[in-house]
C-alpha positions, 0 to 999 in steps of 0.5 A: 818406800815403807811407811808406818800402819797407822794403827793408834793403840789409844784409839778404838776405831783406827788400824789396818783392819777394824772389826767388831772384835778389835783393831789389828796393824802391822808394824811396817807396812811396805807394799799396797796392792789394789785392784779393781776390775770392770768384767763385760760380758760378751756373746759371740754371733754367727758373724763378725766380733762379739757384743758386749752387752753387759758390764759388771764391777768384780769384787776389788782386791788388797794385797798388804805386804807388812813387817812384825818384829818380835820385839816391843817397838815403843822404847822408852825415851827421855822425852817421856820421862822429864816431859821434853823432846828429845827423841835422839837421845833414847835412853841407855838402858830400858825402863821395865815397871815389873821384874822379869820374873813376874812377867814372866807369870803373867804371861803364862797365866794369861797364855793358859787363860786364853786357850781354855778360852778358846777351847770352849768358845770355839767348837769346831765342827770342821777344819776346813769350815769357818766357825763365823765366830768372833774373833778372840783377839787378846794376846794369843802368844807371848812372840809378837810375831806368832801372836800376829800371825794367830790373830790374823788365822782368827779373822780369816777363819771367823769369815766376819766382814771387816773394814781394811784402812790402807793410805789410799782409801778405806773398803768395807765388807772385806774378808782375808783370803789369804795369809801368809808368813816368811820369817827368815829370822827370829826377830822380823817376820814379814806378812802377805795378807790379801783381801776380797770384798763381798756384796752383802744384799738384804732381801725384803718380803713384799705381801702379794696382791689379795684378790676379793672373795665374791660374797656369798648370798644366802637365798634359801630354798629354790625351787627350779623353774621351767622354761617355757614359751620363747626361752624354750624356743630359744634354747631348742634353737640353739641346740638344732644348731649345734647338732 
């Protein structure tokens, strides 16, 4: 059973995955993977069965498996125009505001505008390294598809922490680890996206504890004194002993 992302274009805090750059959704999204593990620890004795003396909660995992189609999904309908509903009765022909033409131009003018962009604000010091740069999130190429696919590569080598909104319930802290892309036509492309958590701890600096200087007396000149009487004898005492 599919059901529709819930990706809100006129909302900025809604979408598959909600990041300080943008919102990013699927248009179909067909199976939700989630798991959640519960590691105990165990040592091994000289006899009988291990003990387990420690339980820890691993880094929970999201499978999403989704549909882009390459062309605009929201056609034009009566309902729109003469303000009734009428969904089942969608309009012959589609509405374009702009020729073709000049769309055209646009595109080719936002997709140059877009990677001299990205040339300058990402200098790449290894290919195999996360830049833990902002994701550029605004239309990368004119196919819905390659555009998807781009943006997705931009999260996922941004490294950036990012909130993922399934059916079931909301995780934060998420990164992609992986993404993957079977088109088998020019018209649909299906997506396999999968995301871990990390455990983001923030670390304090405690100030030790300040031992006390003993003060310092100024007493002047001394002069040394002799031992004499039961002190002398007292002293020689304890040397014979020692000796």
């Amino acid at each position: 059973m599919t059901f529709q992302s819930i990706l809100n274009k006129s909302s900025s805090n809604t979408g598959l995955i909600i990041s300080e750059a943008g919102t990013f959704s699927l248009d179909i999204n067909t199976v939700e993977q989630h798991t959640s593990k519960l590691r105990v620890t165990e040592n091994p004795i000289e006899n009988g069965a291990n003990i387990a003396d420690h339980a820890v909660l691993d880094p929970k995992e999201v499978t999403v498996n989704g549909l882009v189609v390459g062309y605009e999904v929201n056609t034009p309908s009566i309902d729109s125009i003469l303000g009734y509903d009428y969904p089942e009765y969608p309009l012959p022909m589609e509405v374009r505001v702009i020729t073709e033409q000049a769309e055209k131009k646009l595109r080719q003018y936002y997709e140059s505008r877009n990677q001299t962009i990205e040339k300058t604000v990402n200098n790449v010091i290894a290919d195999f390294l996360p830049d833990f740069q902002t994701p550029f999130l605004n239309n990368l190429s004119s196919d819905r598809i390659s555009d998807a696919y781009e943006k997705l590569l931009a999260i996922q080598r941004s490294g950036e922490p990012v909130t993922l909104q399934t059916n079931s319930r909301q995780y934060k802290n998420m990164v992609i680890t992986s993404v993957g892309l079977t088109q088998k036509q020019n018209t649909v492309g299906e997506f396999i996206i999968t995301f871990r958590e990390i455990f983001i701890v923030e670390t304090q600096i405690a100030n030790g504890f300040k031992m006390q200087k003993p003060k310092v007396r100024n007493l002047g000149r001394t002069q040394p004194q002799e031992i004499t009487g039961e002190a002398k004898r007292a002293v020689l005492d304890r040397l014979r002993s020692i000796i």
